[in-house]
C-alpha distance (Angstrom), angle and dihedral (degrees) to the residues before:
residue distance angle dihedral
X1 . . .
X2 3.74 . .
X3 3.99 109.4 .
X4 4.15 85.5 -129.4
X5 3.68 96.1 47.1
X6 3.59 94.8 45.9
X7 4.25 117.4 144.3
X8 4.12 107.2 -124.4
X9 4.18 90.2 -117.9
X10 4.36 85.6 57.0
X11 3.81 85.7 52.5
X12 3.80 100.9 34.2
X13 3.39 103.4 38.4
X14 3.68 87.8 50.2
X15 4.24 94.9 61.4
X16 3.60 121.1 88.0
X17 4.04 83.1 -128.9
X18 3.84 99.8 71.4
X19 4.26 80.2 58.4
X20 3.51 98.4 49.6
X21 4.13 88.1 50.7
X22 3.66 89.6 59.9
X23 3.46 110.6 31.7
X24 3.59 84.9 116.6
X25 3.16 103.3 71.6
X26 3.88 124.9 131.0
X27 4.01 105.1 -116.0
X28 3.93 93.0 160.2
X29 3.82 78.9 69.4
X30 3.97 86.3 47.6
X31 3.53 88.5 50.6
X32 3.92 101.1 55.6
X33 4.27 83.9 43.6
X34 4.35 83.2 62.2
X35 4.04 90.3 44.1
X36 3.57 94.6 44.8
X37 3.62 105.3 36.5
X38 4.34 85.8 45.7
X39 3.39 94.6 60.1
X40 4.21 96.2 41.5
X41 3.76 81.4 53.4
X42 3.97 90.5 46.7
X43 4.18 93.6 -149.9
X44 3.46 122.6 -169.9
X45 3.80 123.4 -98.6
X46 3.28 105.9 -80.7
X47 3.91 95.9 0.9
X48 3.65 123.3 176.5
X49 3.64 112.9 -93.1
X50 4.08 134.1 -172.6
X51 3.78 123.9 -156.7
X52 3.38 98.6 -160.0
X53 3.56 113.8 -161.5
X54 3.92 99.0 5.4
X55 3.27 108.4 168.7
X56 4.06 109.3 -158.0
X57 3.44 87.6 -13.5
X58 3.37 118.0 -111.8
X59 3.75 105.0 138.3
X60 3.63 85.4 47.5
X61 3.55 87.7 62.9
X62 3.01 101.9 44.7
X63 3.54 93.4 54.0
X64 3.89 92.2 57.9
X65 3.75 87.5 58.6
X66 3.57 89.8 65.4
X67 3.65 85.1 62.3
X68 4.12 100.0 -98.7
X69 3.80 121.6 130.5
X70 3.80 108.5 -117.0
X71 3.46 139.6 -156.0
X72 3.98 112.0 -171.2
X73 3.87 117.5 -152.4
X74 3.63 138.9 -161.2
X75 4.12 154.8 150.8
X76 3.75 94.5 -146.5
X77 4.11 108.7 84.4
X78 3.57 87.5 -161.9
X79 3.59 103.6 62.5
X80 4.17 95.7 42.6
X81 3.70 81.7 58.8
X82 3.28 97.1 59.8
X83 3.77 92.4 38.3
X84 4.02 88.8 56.2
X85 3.31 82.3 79.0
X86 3.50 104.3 81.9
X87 3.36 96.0 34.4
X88 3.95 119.3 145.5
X89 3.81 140.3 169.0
X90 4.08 88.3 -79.3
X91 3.34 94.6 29.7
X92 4.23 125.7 83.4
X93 3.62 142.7 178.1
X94 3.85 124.5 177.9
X95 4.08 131.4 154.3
X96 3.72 104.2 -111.9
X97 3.93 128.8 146.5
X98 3.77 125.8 -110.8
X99 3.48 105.1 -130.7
X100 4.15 95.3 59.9
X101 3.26 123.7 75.4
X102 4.08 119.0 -110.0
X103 3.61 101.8 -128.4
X104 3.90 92.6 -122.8
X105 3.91 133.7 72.6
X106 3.72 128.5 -120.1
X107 3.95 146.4 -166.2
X108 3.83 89.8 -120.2
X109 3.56 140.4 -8.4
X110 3.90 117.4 -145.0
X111 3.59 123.0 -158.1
X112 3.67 102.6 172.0
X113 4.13 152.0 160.8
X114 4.19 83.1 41.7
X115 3.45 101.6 -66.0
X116 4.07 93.8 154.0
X117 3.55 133.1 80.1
X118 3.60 94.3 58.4
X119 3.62 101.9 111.8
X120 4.34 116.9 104.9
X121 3.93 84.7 -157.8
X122 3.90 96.0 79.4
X123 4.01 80.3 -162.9
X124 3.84 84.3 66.8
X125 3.57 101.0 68.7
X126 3.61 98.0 50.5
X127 4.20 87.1 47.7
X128 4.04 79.7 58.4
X129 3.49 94.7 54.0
X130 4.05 90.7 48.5
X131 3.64 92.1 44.1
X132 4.13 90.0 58.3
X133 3.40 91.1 53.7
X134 3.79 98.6 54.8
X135 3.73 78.0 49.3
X136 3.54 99.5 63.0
X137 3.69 121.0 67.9
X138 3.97 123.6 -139.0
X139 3.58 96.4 -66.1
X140 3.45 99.8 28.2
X141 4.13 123.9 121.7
X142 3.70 123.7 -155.8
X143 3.77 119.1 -150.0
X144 3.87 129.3 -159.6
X145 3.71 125.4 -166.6
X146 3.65 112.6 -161.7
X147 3.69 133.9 157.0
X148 3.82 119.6 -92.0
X149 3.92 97.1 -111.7
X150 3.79 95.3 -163.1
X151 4.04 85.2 60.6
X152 3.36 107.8 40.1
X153 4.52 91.5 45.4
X154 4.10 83.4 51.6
X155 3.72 87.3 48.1
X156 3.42 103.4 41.2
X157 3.95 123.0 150.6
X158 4.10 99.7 -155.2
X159 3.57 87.7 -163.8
X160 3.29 153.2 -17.5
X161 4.01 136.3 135.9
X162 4.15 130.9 -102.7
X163 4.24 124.5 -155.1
X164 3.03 110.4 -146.3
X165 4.39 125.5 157.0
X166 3.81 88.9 -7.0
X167 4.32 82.5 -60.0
X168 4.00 110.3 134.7
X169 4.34 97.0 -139.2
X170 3.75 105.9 -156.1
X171 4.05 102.7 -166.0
X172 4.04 119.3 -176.3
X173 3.86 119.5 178.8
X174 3.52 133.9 -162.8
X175 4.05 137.4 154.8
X176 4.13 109.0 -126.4
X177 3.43 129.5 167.8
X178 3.87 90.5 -14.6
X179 3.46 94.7 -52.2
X180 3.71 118.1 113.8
X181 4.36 103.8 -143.9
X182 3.67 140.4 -155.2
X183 3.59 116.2 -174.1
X184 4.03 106.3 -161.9
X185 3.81 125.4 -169.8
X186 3.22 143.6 158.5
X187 4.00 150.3 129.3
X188 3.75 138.2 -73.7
X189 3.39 127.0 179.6
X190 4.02 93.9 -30.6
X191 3.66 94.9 -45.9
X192 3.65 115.4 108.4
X193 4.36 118.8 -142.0
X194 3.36 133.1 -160.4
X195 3.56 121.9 -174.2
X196 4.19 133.9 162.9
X197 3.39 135.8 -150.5
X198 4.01 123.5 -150.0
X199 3.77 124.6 -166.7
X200 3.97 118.7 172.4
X201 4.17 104.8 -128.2
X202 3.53 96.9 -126.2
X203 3.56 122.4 -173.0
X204 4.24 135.2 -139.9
X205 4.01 76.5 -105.1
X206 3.78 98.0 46.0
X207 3.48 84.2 53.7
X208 3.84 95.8 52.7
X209 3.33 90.6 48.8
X210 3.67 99.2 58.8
X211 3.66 90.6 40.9
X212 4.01 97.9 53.2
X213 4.44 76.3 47.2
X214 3.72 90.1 55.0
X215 3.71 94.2 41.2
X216 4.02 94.3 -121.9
X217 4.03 118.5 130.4
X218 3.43 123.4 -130.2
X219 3.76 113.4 -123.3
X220 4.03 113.1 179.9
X221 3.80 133.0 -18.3
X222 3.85 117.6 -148.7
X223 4.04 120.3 -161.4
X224 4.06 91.1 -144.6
X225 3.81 157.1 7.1
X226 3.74 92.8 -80.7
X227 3.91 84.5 54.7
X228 3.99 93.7 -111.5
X229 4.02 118.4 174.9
X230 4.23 106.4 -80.9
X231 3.82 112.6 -103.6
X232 3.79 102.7 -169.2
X233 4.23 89.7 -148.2
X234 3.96 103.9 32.7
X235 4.52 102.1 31.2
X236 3.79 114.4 94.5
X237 3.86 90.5 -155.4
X238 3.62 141.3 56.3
X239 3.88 103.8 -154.4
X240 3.93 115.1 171.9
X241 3.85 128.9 -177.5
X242 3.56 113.8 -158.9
X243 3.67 139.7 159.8
């Protein structure tokens, strides 16, 4: 990818910043989402299983504790680094885009925590979407966990400003040509950053739509980590199961 031409979640993604924003985040919560969504899915012992989109990795992990063999996959260089890491016999990390197929099939593919809807090519999202079912062999289900748009536009903080390692965060959100955005800065060490994140606000029926394109069939839609019936104004998540 040419340095100029680069997409904001190459470049932001990469920095040690966007970590340090969410540190915070709640990943015993994560954890109970790969217990309970495992056993809804019933996988086999030791079933195949693709983080897709992993970031440094630690769902992935955690997910080969519960006795799956993982393969961890992401764009940013910097965070399957760190990932290698922890790296074991069932356990994987390579660099490797979303929107092309693997070249191998799998029990499940996970894209979770909302990492879709990034792409400016709206012809990339749908390529995703067909690339995660030639991932998936006959039985295999693919999950996505994205944010309920509906809730999180009604709820929508349009700014405000997080501490966090002595790091002032200012956040501003706004929705804009179907793209719910954060605008982040903040200083470091005298040097002033600016960076933006850009998710598309896809809808239950966007969704649909791209999944009736890619010729995968949507199976259930949970509202929640504890897997909870959807409620398009009151559910924090959008999780789908398709295959």
């Amino acid at each position: 990818m040419d340095t100029d031409k680069k997409t904001w979640y190459a470049s932001w993604f990469n920095t040690p910043f966007y970590h340090i924003l969410y540190k915070d985040r709640d990943y015993t919560e994560a954890q109970d989402f790969m217990t309970n969504i495992t056993e809804y899915l019933n996988l086999p012992e030791k079933a195949k299983v693709m983080d897709l989109a992993c970031g440094k990795g630690r769902h992935s992990i955690y997910l080969n504790e519960l006795g799956y063999d993982v393969l961890g996959v992401d764009l940013s260089e910097n965070s399957i680094s760190y990932a290698k890491q922890f790296e074991n016999e069932h356990l994987k990390f390579e660099v490797h885009n979303m929107c092309n197929p693997y070249g191998e099939e799998f029990d499940a593919v996970f894209n979770l925590f909302t990492s879709f809807g990034y792409f400016e090519d709206e012809a990339d999202n749908l390529r995703t979407i067909e690339a995660i079912k030639a991932n998936l062999n006959s039985s295999g289900f693919g999950v996505i966990d994205f944010m309920n748009t509906e809730f999180i536009i009604d709820n929508l903080v349009a700014e405000d400003v997080k501490a966090v390692e002595g790091i002032d965060f200012h956040q501003k959100r706004r929705v804009e040509n179907g793209f719910i955005i954060k605008d982040i800065s903040f200083t470091f060490e005298g040097e002033d950053f600016n960076f933006q994140e850009r998710v598309r606000a896809f809808s239950l029926a966007d969704f649909e739509a791209l999944f009736e394109k890619a010729g995968v069939y949507l199976l259930d839609v949970f509202g929640d980590y504890k897997l909870s019936k959807f409620k398009p104004k009151e559910s924090e998540r959008l999780i789908m199961i398709f295959k």
